[in-house]
Kinemage of the C-alpha trace (Angstrom):
@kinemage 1
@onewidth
@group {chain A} dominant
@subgroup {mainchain}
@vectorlist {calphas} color= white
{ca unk a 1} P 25.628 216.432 88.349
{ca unk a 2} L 24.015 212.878 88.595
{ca unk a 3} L 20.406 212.550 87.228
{ca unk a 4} L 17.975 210.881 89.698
{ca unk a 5} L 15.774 209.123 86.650
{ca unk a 6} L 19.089 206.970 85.764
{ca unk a 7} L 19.781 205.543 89.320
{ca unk a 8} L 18.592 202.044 90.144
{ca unk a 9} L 16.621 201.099 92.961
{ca unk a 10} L 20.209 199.535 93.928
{ca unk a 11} L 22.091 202.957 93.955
{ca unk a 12} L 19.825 204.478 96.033
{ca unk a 13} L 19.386 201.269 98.420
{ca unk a 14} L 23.294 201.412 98.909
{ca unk a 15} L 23.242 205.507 99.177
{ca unk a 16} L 21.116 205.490 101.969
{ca unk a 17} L 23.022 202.454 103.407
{ca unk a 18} L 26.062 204.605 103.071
{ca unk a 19} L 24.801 207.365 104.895
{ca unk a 20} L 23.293 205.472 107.675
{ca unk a 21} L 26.513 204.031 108.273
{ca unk a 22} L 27.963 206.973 108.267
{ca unk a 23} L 26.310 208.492 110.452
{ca unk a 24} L 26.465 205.906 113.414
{ca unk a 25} L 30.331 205.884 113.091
{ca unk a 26} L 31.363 205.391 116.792
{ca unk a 27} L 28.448 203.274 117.319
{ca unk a 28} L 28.720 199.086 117.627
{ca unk a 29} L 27.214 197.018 115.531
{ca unk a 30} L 25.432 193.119 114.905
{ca unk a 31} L 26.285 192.055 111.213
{ca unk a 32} L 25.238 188.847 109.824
{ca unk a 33} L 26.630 187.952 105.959
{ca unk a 34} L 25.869 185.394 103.920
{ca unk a 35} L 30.036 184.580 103.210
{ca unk a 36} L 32.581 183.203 106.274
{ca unk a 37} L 33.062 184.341 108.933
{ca unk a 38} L 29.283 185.117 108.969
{ca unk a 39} L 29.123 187.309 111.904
{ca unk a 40} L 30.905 190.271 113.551
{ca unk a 41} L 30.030 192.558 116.277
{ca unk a 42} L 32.393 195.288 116.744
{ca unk a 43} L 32.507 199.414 116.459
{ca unk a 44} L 32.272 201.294 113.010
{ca unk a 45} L 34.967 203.210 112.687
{ca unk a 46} L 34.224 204.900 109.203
{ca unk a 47} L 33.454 203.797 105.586
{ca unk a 48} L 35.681 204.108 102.298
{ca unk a 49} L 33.346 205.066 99.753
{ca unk a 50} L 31.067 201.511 100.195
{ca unk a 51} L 33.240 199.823 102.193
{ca unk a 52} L 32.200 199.437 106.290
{ca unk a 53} L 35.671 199.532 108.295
{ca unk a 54} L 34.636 197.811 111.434
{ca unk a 55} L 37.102 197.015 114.523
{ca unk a 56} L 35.547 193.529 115.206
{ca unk a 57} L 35.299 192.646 118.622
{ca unk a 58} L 33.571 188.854 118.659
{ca unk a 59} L 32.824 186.930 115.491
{ca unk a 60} L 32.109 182.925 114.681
{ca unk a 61} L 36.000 182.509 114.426
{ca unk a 62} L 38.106 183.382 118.069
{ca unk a 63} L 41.278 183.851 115.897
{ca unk a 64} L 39.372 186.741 113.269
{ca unk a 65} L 38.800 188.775 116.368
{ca unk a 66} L 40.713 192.008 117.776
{ca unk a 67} L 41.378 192.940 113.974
{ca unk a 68} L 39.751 195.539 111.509
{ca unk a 69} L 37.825 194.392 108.877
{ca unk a 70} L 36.426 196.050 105.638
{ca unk a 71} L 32.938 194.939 104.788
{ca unk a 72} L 31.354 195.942 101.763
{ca unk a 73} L 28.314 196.979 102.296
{ca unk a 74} L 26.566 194.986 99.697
{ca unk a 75} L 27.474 191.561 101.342
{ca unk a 76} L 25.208 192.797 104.533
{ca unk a 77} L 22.405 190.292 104.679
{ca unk a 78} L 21.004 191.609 108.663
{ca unk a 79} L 22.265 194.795 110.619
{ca unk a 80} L 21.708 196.173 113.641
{ca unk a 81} L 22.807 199.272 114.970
{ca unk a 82} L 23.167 200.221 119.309
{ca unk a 83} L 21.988 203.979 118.995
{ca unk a 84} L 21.134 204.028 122.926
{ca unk a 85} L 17.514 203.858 122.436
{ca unk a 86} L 16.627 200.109 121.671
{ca unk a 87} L 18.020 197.346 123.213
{ca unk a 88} L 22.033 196.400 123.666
{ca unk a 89} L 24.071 194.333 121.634
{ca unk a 90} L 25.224 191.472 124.263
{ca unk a 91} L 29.242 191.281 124.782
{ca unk a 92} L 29.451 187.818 124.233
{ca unk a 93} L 33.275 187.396 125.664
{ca unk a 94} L 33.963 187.542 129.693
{ca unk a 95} L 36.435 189.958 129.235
{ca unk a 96} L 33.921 192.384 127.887
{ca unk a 97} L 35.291 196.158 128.284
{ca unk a 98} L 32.104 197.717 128.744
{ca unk a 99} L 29.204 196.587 131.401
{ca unk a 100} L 26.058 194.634 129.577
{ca unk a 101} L 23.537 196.673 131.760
């Protein structure tokens, strides 16, 4: 059992982080970090304990692309999330598989 009064404002920042995440698995995603490559956009596809697994689809560096990456979750500087009701992420490549409308 883990007592509440010994968790840092950091433990519960990155628990609720966690289960955001988790629950927009599926979803794609605008990440900016402060460390190279800087940016990714690109579908969650689940999370090891505090680590985001994210199938990238565009970042700052063409040949990083098409891969999965693990980002911990504590390197996040910006997020945003495509839940359907606020705007689109833009597919930034012409050979986009989805439609941008």
């Amino acid at each position: 059992m883990t007592n509440k009064v010994n968790k840092t404002v950091n433990d519960i920042k990155e628990e609720a982080l966690v289960l955001y995440f988790s629950k927009n698995i599926g979803r794609r995603v605008f990440i900016l970090t402060e460390a190279f490559p800087f940016m990714f956009i690109g579908k969650i596809k689940g999370l090891l304990g505090d680590i985001l697994i994210l199938d990238v689809q565009t970042t700052s560096v063409p040949a990083l692309e098409g891969k999965v990456w693990n980002v911990h979750i504590d390197s996040i500087d910006v997020f945003y999330i495509e839940t359907g009701i606020g705007a689109k992420i833009p597919h930034l490549k012409d050979n986009a598989e989805e439609d941008v409308t």
